[in-house]
DOTI-339615 format. One record per residue (C-alpha): residue in three letters; x, y, z. Coordinates in Angstrom, 2 decimals. Each point is the difference from the previous one (the first is absolute). Layout:
N
@type->ALA, X->X, Y->Y, Z->Z
...
% end
This chain:
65
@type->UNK, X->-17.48, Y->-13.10, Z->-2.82
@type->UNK, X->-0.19, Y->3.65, Z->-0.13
@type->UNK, X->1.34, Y->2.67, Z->2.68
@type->UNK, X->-3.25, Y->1.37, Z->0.10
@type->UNK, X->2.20, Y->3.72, Z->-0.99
@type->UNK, X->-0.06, Y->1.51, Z->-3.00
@type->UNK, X->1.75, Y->2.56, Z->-2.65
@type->UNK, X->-1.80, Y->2.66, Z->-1.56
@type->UNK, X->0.13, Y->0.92, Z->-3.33
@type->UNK, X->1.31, Y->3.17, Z->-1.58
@type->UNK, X->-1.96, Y->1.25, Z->-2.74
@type->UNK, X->3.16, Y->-0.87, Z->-2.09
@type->UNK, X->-0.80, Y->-3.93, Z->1.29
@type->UNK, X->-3.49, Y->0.37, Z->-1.27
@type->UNK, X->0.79, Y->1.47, Z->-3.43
@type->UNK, X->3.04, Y->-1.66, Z->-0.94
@type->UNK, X->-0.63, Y->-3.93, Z->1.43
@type->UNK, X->-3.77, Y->0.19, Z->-0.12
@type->UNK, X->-0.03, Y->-0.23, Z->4.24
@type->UNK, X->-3.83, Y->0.38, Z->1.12
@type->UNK, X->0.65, Y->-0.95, Z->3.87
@type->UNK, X->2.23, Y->0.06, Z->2.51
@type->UNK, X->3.29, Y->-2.51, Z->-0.39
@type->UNK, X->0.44, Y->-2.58, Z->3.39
@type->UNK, X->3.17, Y->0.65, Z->1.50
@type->UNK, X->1.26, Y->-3.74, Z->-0.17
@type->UNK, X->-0.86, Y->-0.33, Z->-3.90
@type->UNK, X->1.86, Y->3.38, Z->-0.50
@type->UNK, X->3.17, Y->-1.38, Z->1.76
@type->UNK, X->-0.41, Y->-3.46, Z->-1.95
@type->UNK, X->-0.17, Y->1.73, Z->-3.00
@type->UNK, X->2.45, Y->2.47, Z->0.40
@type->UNK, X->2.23, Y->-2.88, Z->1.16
@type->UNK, X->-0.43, Y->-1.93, Z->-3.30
@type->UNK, X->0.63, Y->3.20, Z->-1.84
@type->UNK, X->3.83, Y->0.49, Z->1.30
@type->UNK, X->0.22, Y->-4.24, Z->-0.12
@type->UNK, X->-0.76, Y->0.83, Z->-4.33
@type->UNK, X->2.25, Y->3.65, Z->0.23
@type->UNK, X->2.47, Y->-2.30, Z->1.76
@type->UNK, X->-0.24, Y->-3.43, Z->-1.69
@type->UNK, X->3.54, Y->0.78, Z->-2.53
@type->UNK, X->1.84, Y->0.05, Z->3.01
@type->UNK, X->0.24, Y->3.73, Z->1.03
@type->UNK, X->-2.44, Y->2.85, Z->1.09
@type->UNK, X->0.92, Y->2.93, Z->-2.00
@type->UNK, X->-0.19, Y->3.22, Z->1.38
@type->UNK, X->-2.36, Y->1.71, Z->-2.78
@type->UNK, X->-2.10, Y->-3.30, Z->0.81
@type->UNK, X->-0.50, Y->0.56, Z->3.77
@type->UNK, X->-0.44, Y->3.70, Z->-0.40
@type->UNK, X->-2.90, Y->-0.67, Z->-3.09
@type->UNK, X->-1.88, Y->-1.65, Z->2.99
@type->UNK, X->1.42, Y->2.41, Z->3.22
@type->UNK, X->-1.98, Y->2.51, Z->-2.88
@type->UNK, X->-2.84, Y->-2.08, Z->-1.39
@type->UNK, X->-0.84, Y->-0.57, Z->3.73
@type->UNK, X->-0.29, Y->3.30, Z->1.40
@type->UNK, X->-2.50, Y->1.12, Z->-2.92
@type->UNK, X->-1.98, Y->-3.22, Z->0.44
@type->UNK, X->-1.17, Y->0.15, Z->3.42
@type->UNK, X->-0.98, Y->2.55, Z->2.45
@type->UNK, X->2.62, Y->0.46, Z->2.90
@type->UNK, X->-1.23, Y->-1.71, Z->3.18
@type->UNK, X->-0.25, Y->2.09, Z->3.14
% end
């Protein structure tokens, strides 16, 4: 089931993941949440870790309003 709101796309997104169309806010969340579940999965978070995707994030998507 989708949210039915989406993420745009930077053209970073587009050129470095391939993105052609906007991302659904609900698959975004799911995969960000499996992301930090792999970052995460030897027991800690590390700080270089959170901020690669605090980082990775804001050049990804377009800020909503």
């Amino acid at each position: 089931m989708t949210s039915g709101k989406s993420l745009q796309v930077t053209p970073y997104g587009q050129n470095r993941y391939n993105i052609t169309q906007p991302v659904d806010f609900e698959v975004g969340v799911n995969y960000s949440g499996a992301l930090m579940a792999i970052a995460g999965a030897d027991g800690e978070l590390a700080e270089a870790e959170l901020q690669w995707y605090i980082d990775e994030q804001e050049m990804l998507l377009v800020e909503s309003e």
